[in-house]
Every structure is written in structure tokens, then in C-alpha cells.
DRENPA-3360 file (N, C-alpha, C; in nm, 2 decimals, always signed):
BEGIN
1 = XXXXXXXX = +4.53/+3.52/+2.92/+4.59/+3.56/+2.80/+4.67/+3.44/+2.73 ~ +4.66/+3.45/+2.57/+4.74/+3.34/+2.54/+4.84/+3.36/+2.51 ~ +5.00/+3.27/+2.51/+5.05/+3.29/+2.54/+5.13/+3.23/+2.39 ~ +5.23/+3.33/+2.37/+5.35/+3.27/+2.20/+5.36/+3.16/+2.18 ~ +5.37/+3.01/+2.30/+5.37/+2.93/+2.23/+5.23/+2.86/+2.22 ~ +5.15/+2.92/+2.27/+4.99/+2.86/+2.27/+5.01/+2.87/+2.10 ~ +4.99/+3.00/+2.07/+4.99/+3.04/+1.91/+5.03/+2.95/+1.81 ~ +5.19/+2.95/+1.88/+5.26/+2.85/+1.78/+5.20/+2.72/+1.77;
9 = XXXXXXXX = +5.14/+2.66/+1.90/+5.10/+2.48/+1.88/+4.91/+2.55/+1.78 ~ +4.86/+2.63/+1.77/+4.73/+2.62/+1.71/+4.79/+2.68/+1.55 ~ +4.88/+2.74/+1.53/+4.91/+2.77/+1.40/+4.97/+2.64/+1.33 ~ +5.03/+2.55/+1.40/+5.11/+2.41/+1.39/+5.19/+2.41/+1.35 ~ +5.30/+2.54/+1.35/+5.45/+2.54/+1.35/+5.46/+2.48/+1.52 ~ +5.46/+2.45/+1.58/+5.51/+2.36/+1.74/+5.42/+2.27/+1.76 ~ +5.47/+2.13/+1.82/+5.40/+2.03/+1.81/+5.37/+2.05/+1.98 ~ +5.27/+2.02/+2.08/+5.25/+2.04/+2.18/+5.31/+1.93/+2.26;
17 = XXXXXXXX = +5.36/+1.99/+2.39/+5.46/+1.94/+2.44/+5.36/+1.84/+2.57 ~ +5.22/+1.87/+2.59/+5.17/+1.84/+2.72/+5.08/+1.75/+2.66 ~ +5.00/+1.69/+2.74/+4.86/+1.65/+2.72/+4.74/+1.74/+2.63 ~ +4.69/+1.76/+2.59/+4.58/+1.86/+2.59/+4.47/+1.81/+2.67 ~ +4.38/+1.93/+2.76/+4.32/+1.91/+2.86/+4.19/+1.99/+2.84 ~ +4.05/+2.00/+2.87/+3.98/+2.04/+2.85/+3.99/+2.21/+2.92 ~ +3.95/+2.30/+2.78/+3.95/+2.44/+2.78/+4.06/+2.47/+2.70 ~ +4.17/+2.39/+2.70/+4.28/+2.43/+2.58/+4.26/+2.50/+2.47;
25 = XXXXXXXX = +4.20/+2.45/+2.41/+4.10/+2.52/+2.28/+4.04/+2.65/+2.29 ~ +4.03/+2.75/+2.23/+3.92/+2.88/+2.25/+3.78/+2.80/+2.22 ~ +3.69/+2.80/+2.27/+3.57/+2.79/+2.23/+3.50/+2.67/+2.35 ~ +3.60/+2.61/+2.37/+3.61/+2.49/+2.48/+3.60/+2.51/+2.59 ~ +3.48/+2.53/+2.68/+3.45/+2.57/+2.81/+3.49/+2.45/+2.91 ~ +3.52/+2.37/+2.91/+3.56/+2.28/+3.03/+3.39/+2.23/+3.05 ~ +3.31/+2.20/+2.93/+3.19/+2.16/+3.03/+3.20/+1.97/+3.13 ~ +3.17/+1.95/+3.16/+3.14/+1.81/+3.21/+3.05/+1.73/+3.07;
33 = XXXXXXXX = +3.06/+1.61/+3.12/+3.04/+1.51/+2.96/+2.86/+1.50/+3.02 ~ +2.79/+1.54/+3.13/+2.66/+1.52/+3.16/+2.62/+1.66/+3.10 ~ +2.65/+1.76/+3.08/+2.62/+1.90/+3.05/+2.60/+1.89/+2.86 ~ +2.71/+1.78/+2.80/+2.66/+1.79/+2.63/+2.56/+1.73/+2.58 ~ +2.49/+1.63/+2.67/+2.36/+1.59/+2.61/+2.43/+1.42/+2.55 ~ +2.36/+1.37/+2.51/+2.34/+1.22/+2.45/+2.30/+1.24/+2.37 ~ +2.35/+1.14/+2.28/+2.26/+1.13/+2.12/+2.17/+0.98/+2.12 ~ +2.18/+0.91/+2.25/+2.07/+0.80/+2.24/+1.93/+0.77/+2.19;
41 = XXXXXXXX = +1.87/+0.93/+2.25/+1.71/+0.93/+2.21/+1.70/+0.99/+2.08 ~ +1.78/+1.04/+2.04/+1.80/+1.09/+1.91/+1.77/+0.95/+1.80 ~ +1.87/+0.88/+1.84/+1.92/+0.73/+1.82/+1.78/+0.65/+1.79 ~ +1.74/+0.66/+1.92/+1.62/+0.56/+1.95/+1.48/+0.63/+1.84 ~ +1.45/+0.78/+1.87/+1.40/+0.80/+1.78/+1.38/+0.83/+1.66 ~ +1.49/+0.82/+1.56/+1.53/+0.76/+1.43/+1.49/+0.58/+1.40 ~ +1.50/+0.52/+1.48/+1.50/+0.37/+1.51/+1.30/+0.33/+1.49 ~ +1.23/+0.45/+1.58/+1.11/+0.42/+1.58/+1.02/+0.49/+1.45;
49 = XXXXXXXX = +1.11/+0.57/+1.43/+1.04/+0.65/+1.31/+1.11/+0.57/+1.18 ~ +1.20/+0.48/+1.18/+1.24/+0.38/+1.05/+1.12/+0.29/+1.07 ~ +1.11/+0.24/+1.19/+1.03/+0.09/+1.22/+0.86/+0.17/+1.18 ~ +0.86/+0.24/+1.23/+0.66/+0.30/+1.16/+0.66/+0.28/+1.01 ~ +0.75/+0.37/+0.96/+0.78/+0.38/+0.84/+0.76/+0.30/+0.73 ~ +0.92/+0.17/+0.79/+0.84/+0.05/+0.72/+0.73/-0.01/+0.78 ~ +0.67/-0.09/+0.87/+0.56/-0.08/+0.86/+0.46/-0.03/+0.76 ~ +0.42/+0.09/+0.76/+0.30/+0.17/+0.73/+0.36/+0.13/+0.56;
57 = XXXXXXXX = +0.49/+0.09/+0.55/+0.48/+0.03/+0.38/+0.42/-0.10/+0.39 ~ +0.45/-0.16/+0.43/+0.44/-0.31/+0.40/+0.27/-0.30/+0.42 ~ +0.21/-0.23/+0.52/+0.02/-0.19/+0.56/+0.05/-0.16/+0.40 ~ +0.03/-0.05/+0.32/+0.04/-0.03/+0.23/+0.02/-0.10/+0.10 ~ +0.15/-0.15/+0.07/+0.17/-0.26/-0.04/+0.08/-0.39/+0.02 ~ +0.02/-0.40/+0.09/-0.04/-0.53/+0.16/-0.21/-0.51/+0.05 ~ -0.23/-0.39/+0.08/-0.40/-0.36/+0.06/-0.33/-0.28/-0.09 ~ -0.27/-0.26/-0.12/-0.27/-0.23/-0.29/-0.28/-0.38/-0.38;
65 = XXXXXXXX = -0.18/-0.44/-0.31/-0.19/-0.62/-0.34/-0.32/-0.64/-0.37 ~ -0.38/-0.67/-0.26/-0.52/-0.71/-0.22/-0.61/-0.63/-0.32 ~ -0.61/-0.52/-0.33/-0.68/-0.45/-0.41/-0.68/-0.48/-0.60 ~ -0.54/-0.51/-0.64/-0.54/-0.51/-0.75/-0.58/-0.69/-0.78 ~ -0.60/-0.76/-0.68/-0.66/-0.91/-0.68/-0.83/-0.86/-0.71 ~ -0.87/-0.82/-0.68/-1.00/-0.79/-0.64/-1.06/-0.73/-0.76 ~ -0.93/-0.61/-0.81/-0.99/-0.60/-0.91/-1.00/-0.66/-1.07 ~ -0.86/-0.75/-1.10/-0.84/-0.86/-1.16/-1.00/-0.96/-1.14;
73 = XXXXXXXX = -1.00/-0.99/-1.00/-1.14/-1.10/-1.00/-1.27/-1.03/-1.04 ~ -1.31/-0.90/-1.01/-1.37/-0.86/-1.06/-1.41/-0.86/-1.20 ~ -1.30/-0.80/-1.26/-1.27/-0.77/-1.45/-1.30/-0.90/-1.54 ~ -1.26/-1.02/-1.42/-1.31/-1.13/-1.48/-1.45/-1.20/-1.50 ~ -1.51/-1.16/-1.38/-1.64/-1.21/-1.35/-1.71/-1.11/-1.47 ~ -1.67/-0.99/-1.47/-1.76/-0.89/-1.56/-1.75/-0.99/-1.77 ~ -1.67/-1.03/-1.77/-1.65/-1.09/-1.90/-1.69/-1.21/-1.87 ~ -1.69/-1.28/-1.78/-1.79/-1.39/-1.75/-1.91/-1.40/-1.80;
81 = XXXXXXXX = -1.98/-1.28/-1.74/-2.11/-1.27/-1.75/-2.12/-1.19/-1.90 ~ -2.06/-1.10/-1.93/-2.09/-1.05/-2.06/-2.08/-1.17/-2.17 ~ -2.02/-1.30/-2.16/-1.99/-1.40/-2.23/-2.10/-1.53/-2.22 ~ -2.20/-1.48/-2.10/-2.33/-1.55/-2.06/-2.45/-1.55/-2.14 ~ -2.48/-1.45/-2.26/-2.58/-1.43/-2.32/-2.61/-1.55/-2.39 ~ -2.72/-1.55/-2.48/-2.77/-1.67/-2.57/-2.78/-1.60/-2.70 ~ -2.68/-1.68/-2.75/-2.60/-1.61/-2.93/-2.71/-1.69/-2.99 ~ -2.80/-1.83/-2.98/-2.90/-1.81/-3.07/-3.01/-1.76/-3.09;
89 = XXXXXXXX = -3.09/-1.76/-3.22/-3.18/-1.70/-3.27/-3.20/-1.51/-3.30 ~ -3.02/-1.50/-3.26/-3.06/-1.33/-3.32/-3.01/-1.31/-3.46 ~ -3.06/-1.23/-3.55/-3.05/-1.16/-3.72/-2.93/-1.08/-3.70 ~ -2.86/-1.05/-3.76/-2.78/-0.95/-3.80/-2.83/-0.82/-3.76 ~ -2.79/-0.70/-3.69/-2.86/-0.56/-3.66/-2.94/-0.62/-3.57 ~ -2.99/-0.70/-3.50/-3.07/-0.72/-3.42/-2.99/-0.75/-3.26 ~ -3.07/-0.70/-3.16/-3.03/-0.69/-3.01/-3.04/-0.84/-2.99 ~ -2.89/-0.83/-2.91/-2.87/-0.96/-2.87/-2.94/-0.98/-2.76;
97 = XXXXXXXX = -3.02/-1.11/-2.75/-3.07/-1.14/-2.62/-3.03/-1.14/-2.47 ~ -3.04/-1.02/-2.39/-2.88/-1.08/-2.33/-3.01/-1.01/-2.16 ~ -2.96/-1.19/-2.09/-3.07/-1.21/-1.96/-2.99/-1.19/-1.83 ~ -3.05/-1.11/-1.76/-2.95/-1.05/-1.67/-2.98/-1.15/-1.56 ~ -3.02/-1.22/-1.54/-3.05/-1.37/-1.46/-2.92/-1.45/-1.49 ~ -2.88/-1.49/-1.61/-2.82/-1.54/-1.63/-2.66/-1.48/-1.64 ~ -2.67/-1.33/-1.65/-2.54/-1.28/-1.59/-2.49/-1.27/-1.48 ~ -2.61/-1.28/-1.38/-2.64/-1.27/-1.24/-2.57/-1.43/-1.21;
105 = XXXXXXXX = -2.60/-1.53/-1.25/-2.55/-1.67/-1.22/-2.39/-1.67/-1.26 ~ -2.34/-1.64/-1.42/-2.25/-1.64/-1.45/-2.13/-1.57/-1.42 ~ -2.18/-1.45/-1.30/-2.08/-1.38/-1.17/-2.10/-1.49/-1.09 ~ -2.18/-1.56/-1.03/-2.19/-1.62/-0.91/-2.08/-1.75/-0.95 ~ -2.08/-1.77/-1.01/-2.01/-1.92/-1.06/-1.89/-1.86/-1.08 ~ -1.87/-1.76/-1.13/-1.70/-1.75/-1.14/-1.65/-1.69/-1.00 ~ -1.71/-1.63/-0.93/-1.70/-1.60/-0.79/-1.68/-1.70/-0.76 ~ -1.75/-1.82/-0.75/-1.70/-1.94/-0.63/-1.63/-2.02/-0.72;
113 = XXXXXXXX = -1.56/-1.99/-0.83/-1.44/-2.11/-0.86/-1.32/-2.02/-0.82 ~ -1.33/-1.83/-0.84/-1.18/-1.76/-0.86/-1.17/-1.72/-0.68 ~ -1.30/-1.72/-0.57/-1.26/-1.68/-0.45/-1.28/-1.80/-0.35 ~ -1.36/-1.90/-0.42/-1.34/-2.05/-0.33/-1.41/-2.02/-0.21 ~ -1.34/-2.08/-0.11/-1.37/-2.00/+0.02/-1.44/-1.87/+0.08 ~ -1.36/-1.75/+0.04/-1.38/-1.63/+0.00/-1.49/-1.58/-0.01 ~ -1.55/-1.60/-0.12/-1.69/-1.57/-0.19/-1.76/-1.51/-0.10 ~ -1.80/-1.61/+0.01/-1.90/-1.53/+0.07/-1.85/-1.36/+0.14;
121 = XXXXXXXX = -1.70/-1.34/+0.16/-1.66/-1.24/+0.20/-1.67/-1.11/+0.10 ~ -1.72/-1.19/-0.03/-1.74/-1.07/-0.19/-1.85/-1.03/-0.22 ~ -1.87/-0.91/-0.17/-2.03/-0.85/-0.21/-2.01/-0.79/-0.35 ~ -2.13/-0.83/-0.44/-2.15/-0.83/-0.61/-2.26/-0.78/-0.64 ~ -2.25/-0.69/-0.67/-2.38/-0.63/-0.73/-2.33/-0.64/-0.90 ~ -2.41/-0.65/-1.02/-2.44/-0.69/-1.13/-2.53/-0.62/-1.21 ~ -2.51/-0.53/-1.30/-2.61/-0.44/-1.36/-2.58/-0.43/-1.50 ~ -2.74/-0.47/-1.55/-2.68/-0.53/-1.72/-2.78/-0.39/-1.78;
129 = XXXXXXXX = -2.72/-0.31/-1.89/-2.77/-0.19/-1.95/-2.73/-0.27/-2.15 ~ -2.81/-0.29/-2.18/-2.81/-0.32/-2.34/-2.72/-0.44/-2.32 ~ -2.60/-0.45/-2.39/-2.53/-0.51/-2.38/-2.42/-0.50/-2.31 ~ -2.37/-0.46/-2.24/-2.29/-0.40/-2.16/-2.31/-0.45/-1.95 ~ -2.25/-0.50/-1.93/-2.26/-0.56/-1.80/-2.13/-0.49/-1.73 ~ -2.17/-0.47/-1.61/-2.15/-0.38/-1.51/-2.12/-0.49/-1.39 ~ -2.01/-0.48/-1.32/-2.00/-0.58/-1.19/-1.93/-0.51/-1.08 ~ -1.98/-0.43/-1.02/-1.92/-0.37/-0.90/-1.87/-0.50/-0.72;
137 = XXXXXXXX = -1.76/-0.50/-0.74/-1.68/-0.57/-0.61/-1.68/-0.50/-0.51 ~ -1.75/-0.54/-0.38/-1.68/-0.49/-0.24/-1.62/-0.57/-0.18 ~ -1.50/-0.56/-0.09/-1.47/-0.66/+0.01/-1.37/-0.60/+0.10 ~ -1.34/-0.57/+0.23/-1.27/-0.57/+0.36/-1.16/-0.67/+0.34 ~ -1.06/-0.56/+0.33/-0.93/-0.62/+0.32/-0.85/-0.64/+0.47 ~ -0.76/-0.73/+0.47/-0.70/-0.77/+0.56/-0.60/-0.74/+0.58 ~ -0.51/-0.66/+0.67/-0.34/-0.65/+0.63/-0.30/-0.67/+0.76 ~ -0.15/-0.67/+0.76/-0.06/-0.75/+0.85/-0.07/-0.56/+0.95;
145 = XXXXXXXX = -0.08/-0.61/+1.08/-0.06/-0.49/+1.19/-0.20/-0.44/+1.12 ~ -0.33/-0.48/+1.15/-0.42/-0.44/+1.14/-0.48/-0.41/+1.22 ~ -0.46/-0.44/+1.34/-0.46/-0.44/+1.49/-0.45/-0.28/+1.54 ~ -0.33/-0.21/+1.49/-0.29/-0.08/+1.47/-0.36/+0.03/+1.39 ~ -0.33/-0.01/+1.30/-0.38/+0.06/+1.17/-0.48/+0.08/+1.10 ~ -0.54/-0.06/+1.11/-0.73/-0.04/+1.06/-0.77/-0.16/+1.13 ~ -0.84/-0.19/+1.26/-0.87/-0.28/+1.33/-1.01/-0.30/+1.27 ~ -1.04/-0.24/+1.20/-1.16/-0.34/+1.13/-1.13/-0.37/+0.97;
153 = XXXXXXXX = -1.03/-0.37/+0.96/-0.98/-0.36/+0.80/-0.99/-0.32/+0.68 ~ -0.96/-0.30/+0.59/-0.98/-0.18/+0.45/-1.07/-0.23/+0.40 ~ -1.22/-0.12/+0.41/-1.31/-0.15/+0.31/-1.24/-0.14/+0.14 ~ -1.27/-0.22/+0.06/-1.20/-0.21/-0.09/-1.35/-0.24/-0.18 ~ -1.35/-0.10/-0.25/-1.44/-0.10/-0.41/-1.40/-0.07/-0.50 ~ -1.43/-0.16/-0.62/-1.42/-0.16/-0.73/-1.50/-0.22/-0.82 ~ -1.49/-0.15/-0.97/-1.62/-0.16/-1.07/-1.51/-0.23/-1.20 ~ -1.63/-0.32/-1.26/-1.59/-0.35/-1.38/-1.70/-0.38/-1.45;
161 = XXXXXXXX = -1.65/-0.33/-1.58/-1.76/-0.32/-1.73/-1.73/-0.44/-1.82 ~ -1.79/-0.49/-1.92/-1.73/-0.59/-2.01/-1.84/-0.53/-2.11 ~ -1.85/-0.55/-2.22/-1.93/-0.57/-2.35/-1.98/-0.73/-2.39 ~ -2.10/-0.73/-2.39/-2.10/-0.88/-2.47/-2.06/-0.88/-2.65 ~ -1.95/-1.02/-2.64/-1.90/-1.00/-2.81/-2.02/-0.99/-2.85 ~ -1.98/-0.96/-2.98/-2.09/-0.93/-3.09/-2.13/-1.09/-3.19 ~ -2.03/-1.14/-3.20/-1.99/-1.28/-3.28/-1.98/-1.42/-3.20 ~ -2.03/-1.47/-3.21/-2.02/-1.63/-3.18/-1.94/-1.72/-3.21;
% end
């Protein structure tokens, strides 16, 4: 039973005259400090679920990077080649000459100045429809902890169109 001055020290008109000791409290069972559990693995696994986390950004923004390179070199090669036609000998209203041999070269050449090295890791397909050139990029991207995440690395495709100008 509790006792008038118990009351008085939890109401906090009396300041408590003893120690307080475990069970003092209503609700306070006297457990042992092995019986409340740890917050370490708790700890630890918040720690490993940050560390994935970042990671799986940095994997992420690695191959978006990569991606938006690829498609940039791509977009370029495609106006490369749409800029490859032969502006003489056409009339006004008349179809421009435009030789998909020679669009076919003018990807190849801007491939090995913008990927250098690279190149051979850029597969190019090249498809010329009227005047309008077509250059679809593949290439296997590389990212950091690839080991993990994509041990053979991100296939990456992308298409680019250009128009050949009209004017010389």
C-alpha cells in the first residue's frame, strides 16, 4: 500500500528524503538492466540501412551521369551526320542529296574524336530516312560497387534524330 508520504513526494509537495531505488515508481517493476533489451542492433541497423542507402545513391547518380554523357555524344554524332550531306548541285524544292555512307562515316569520326579510347565500347547503329538521320547509342555502363549491384554493368540505350539543314 502506498503510503501519505509516498503521495506527497509524487504529487511534489515533499522533496524525497532517501535515495530512490528501483520499484519506487508505480509502473516500475524492479526489472534487471539484461531484461530491457539494448538499443545497439537497433543502432547498428539504422547504420547499415544509411550505408545501403547511400550507396545505392551514389550507384544511381553514377549511371544517370553516364547516361546523360552518352546521350549528349550521341545527339551530337546525330547532327554530325545530318551536317554530312553534299549541299551541291541541288535546285530549290528539290531533295537534298543526302548519302547514308557518308552519314555512316561522319558518326564514325565524331565517335572516335568525342569517345577516343571508348569508341570501340559504343555500339552505333545509323539510319538515314529522307533527310532526317537517326543514331541509336548502346553502351554498358560502369559504376562504383558494381561488384554488388550490377556485376556485369548497366546496359545504357539511347536514340538521337537530327534533320539535315535545309541552307548552306
Amino acid at each position: 500500500m502506498i503510503g501519505r508520504r509516498w503521495c506527497q513526494v509524487v504529487r511534489g509537495t515533499r522533496p524525497l528524503s532517501r535515495p530512490r531505488e528501483r520499484g519506487d515508481l508505480p509502473g516500475d517493476r524492479g526489472e534487471s538492466a539484461g531484461e530491457r533489451g539494448s538499443t545497439i542492433p537497433l543502432m547498428l541497423g539504422f547504420f547499415i540501412l544509411a550505408g545501403l542507402m547511400l550507396t545505392g545513391g551514389v550507384v544511381a547518380s553514377s549511371a544517370f551521369l553516364q547516361l546523360r554523357s552518352l546521350q549528349s555524344a550521341c545527339d551530337g554524332a546525330a547532327t554530325a551526320a545530318a551536317n554530312g550531306f553534299d549541299r551541291g548541285g541541288t535546285h530549290l524544292g528539290a531533295n537534298l542529296p543526302f548519302d547514308p555512307d557518308a552519314a555512316q562515316a561522319a558518326v564514325m569520326a565524331y565517335a572516335a574524336t568525342t569517345w577516343q579510347g571508348e569508341a570501340a565500347a559504343v555500339s552505333l547503329d545509323v539510319q538515314v530516312n529522307g533527310d532526317q538521320v537517326t543514331v541509336t547509342c548502346e553502351k554498358t555502363a560502369h559504376v562504383p560497387f558494381e561488384v554488388v549491384f550490377a556485376p556485369e554493368g548497366i546496359a545504357q540505350s539511347v536514340t538521337a534524330s537530327a534533320r539535315a539543314p535545309l541552307a548552306g
